[in-house]
N, C-alpha and C positions, 0 to 999 in steps of 0.2 A: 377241884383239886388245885394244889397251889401251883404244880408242871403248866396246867392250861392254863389259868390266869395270867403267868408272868407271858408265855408263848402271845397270848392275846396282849398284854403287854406293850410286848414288843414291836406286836404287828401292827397298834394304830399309831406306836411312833415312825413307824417306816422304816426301821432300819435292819433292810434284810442283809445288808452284806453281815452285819454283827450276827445277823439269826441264823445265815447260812455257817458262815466260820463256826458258831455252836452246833449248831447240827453235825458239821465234818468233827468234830472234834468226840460228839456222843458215839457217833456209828466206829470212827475208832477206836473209841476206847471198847464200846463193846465188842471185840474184835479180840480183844487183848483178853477178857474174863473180865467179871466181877458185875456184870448186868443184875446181880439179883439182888445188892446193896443197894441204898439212896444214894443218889448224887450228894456231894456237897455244894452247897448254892450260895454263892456271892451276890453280893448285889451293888454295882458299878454307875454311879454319877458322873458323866464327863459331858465336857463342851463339845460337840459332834459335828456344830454347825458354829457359826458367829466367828467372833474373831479371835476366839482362843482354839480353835478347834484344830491349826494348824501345829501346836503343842500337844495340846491334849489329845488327842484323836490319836498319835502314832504313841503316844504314851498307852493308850488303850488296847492297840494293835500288839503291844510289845506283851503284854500281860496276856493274853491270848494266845501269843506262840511260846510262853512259856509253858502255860498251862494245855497247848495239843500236846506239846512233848511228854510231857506228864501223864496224861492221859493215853497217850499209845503205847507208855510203859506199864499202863495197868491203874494208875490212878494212884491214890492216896489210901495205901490197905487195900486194895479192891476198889475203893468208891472215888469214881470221878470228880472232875472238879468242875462245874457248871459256873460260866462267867456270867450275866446277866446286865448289857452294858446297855443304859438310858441315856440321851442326851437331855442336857439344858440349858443348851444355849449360850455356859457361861450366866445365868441369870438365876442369884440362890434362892427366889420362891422357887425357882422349878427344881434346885435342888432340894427344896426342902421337902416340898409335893412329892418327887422323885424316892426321897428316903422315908419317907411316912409309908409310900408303896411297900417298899423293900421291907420294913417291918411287920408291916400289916400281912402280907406274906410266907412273914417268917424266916428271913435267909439267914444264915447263921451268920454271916459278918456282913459287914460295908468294906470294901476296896478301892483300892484306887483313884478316888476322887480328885478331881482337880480345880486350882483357885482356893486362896483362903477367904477370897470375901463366899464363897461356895459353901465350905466347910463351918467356918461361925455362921453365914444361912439359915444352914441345917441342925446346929449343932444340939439346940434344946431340944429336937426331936430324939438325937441320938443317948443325948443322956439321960433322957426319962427314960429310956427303956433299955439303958444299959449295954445299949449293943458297942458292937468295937469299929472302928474305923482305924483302916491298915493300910498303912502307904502309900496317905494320899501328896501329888505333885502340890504341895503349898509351904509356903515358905514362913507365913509371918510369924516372929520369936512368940507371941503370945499362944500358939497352938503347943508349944512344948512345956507352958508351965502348967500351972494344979487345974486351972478353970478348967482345963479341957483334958479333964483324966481318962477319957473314954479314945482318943486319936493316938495311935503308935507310928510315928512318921520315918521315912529311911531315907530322910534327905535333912543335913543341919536348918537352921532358920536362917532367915538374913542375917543377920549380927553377927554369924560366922563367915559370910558373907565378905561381909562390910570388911572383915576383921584382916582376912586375905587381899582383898584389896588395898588397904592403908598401912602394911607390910609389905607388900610391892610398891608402892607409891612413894613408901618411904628410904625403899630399895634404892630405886634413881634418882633421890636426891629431891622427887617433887612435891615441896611438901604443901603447897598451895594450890587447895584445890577447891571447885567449884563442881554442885549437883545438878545436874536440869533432869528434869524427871514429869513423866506422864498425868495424866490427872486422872487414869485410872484406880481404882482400888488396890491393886495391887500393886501400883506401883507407888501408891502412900504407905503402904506398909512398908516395903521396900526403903522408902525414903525416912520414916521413924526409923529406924534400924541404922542405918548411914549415917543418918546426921549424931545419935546419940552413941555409936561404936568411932567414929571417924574422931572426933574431937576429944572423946575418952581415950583414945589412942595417942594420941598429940599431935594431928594432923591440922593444920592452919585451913579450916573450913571456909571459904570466903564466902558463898551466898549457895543457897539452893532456890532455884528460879525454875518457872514452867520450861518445857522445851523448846516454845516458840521463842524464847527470847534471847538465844544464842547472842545476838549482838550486847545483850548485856553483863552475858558471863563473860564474855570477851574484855570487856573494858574493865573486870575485875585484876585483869594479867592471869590468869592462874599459869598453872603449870604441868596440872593435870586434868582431865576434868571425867565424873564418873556419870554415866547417862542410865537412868532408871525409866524405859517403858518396854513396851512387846517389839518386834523385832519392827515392825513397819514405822512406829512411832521413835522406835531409839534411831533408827536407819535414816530417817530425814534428819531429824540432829546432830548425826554425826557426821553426815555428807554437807550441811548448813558451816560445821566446825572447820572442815575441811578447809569449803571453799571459801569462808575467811579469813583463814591465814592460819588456823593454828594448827600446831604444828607435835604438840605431845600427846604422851601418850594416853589413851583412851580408855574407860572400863566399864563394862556392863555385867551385870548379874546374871543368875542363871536364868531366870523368867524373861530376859531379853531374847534368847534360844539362839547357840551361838551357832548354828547349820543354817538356819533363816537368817539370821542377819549379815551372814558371809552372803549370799546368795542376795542379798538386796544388796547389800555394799559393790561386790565384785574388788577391783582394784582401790577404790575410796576407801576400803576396810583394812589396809595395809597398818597397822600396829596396834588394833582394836585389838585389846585384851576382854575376853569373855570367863567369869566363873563356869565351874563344871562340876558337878558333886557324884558323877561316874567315873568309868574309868574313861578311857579312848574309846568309843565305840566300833572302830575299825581297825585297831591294833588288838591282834591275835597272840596279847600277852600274856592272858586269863583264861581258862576253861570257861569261864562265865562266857566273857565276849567271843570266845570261839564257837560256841553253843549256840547263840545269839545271831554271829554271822552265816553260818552254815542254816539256821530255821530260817534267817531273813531271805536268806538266797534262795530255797526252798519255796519261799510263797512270796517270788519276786518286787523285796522290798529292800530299800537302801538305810543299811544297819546308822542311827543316830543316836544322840544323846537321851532322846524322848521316848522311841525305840525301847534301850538300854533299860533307862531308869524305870518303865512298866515290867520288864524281864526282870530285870532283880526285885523289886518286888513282889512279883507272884511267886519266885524262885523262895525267897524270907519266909513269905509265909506258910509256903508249904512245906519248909522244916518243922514250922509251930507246929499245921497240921498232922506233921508226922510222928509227932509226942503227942499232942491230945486226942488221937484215936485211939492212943495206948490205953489211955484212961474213961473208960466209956462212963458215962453219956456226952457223948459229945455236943456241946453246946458252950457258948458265947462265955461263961466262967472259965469251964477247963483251956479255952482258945487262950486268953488272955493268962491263965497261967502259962500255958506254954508261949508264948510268945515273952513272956517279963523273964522267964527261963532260959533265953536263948544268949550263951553266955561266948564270946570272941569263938563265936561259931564263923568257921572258910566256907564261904558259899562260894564256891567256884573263882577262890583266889581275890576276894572281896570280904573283907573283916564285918560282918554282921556281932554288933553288941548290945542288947539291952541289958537282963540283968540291973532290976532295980531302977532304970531310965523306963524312959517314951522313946528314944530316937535312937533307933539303928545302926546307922552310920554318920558319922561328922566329917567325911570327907572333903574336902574343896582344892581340886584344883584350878589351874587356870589355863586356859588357851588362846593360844595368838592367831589371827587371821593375816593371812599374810600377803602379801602385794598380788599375788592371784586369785583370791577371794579366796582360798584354801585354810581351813582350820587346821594349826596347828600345834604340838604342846608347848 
């Protein structure tokens, strides 16, 4: 049966804290009614372990207290929402292995996935067999156009990115700027995005160089300079920037994770501007993050961006779900109708819009880290 298979699944990747928190969340729901429906079963590729797991991992947590909540109110119609979270590493053979699972299974959709070198991994698995994949943490502008008509993302791409940053940049007058950026996958995506938004923009692009080389963006002069890697690799860059003498302002993208890199910075992080494509995670300004804060507090965890952004999408797409049960049979067609249906739908004071798009939300703000290591708007 496909219940024991995935259960087995799960157990020879080891990871019972996920298996337990699915268990609490089944004996709840059946608590509420509706035990004699099927669950609805997802199926979740995230980095659990490695060095993106310090993003991804609370992005998966966040998607999981969405969906108890959900679940102790009775589910979706009656039927639960069963999350089914695999790790890999951050390494897309094993996402790809990972989602060949997941179909061969049978889950009704893909969720939450993280990483775009992940996601195009996977992605010829996903569209030979037409399943959906729904908001996953990846950024690169090419998951939003036609090649990849099966991904519905609730987070803009970099290019929107890039676009908020060289509008601020060009706020303060700095309009000389230089890239250093990681030599991860992701952060080349990131870096295509930058250099072809920034200068289409009309921002005086002076060099984009590895991170190691700080001493040479320096003798560029800029005036601002924009750092593209994971918080540990942007965090020595911009502590290197520091202690050189320079002196403007700073910007990192959202895949830098602006809660980790305050937390490496501390005081060296004092005017680090960070993109954010959530709201506040700790401002109690949303029914969303209010929600949010009260389940995180609940299952003694410190409400963030990464958090956030797994909550609001499980929150998305369980609007879909709440139209496509209307329409039975419920399966991967009618899902993706209702999700391309979901039209300047308020998910808890969060403007949710497809309607003829892939992506969700285009939101981008920014936040400042401020001379106490504290994130601020």
């Amino acid at each position: 049966m496909f219940k024991g298979q995935v259960v087995e699944f799960i157990r020879r990747k080891s990871f019972m804290i996920f298996a337990c928190l699915a268990a609490a969340c089944l004996g709840a729901a059946a608590q509420t009614g509706g035990v004699d429906k099927p669950p609805i079963v997802l199926g979740q590729s995230v980095a659990l372990t490695g060095p993106n797991a310090p993003m991804a991992a609370p992005f998966a947590r966040g998607a999981r207290l969405y969906f108890a909540r959900l679940n102790l109110a009775g589910g979706v119609d009656g039927q639960r929402v069963e999350l089914v979270t695999v790790d890999d590493a951050g390494e897309p053979s094993r996402t790809l292995a990972n989602t060949q699972r997941f179909l061969d299974e049978g889950v009704l959709a893909l969720f939450g996935y993280y990483g775009s070198p992940q996601v195009i991994g996977a992605y010829p698995t996903i569209k030979a067999s037409d399943a959906i994949l729904f908001g996953p943490m990846a950024s690169a502008d090419e998951l939003r156009g036609p090649v990849y008509a099966n991904v519905y993302s609730m987070r803009p791409g970099f290019s929107e990115e890039a676009a908020a940053v060289t509008r601020h940049v060009d706020m303060l007058g700095a309009r000389r700027l230089v890239i250093l950026h990681g030599p991860d996958s992701e952060s080349l995506f990131a870096l295509d995005s930058a250099q072809r938004t920034t200068t289409a923009m009309g921002a005086n692009l002076l060099a984009s160089l590895p991170l190691e080389q700080v001493g040479s963006a320096l003798e560029k002069k800029p005036q601002a300079v924009l750092v593209l890697g994971d918080a540990t690799s942007a965090g020595k860059g911009i502590r290197a920037l520091r202690a050189q003498g320079f002196r403007g302002p700073i910007y990192g993208f959202s895949n830098t994770g602006e809660g980790l890199l305050a937390e490496q910075l501390g005081a060296a992080g004092s005017g680090v501007v960070v993109v954010r494509v959530t709201p506040k995670p700790d401002h109690a300004r949303t029914a969303l993050v209010r929600e949010l804060m009260a389940d995180a507090a609940a299952a003694r965890l410190k409400p963030d961006v990464y958090l956030l952004e797994g909550y609001l999408a499980a929150r998305a797409l369980t609007e879909a779900l709440r139209v496509a049960v209307r329409k039975p049979p419920l399966n991967a067609a009618g899902l993706r109708e209702a999700i391309e249906g979901l039209s300047n739908l308020d998910v808890g004071g969060v403007r949710v819009h497809f309607d003829g798009e892939r992506v969700g939300s285009r939101r981008v703000d920014l936040s400042l880290i401020d001379g106490q290591g504290r994130v601020r708007e």
